[in-house]
C-alpha positions in Angstrom: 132.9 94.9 126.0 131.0 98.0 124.7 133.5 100.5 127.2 137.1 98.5 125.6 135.4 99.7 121.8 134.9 103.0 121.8 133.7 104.3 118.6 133.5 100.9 117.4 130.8 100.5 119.1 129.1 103.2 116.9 130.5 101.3 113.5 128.7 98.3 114.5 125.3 99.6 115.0 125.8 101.8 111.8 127.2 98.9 110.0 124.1 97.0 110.9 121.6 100.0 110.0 123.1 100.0 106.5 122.7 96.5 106.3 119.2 96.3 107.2 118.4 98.9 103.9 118.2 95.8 101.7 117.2 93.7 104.1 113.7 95.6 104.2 113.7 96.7 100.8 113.8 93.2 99.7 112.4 90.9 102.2 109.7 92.7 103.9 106.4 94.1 101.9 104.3 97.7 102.6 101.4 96.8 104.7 100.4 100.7 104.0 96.4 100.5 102.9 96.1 96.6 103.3 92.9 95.9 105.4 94.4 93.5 107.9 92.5 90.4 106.4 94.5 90.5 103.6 97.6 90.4 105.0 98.3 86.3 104.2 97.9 87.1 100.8 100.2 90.2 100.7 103.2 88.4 102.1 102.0 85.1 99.4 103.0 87.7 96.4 106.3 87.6 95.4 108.5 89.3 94.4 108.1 91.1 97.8 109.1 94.3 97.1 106.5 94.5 94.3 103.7 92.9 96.4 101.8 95.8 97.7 101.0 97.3 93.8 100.2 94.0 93.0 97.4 93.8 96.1 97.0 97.1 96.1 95.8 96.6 92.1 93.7 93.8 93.0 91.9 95.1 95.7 90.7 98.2 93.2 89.2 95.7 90.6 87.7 93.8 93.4 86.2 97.1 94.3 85.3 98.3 90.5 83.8 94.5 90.5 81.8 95.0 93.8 80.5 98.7 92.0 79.3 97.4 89.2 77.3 94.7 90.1 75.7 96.9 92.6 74.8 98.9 89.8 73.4 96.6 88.4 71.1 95.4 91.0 70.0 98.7 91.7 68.9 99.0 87.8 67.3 95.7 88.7 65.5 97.0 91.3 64.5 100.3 89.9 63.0 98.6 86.4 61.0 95.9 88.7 59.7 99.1 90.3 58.6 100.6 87.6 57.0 97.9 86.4 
């Protein structure tokens, strides 16, 4: 089938590269800097091709969350010390 085509054979697999562009764009999210159990709630965001800010935001308050009440325990600790 592929020998009868010639360069057509070329236009379809180029025609089906430029389709995929929006394809991925659209459908499928950036998994670049999601820790892996994450991943069920990166692909729950939508719009998908806004999903990874979205986690990616998240994640950093969870973090500046995390950071801060470490702080504080550790001020805990020290005044309970000092005491």
């Amino acid at each position: 089938m592929f020998l009868t085509m010639s360069y057509g054979v070329y236009m379809f697999f180029a025609c089906l590269m430029l389709l995929s562009i929006p394809y991925v764009y659209f459908l499928i999210p950036e998994t670049k800097g999601v820790p892996l159990e994450r991943m069920d709630e990166l692909f729950e965001i939508k719009p998908v091709h806004k999903a990874h800010s979205i986690l990616t935001e998240r994640m950093k308050l969870e973090d500046h969350e995390d950071l801060a009440v470490r702080n504080e325990k550790l001020a805990a600790d020290e005044r309970t010390e000092m005491a």
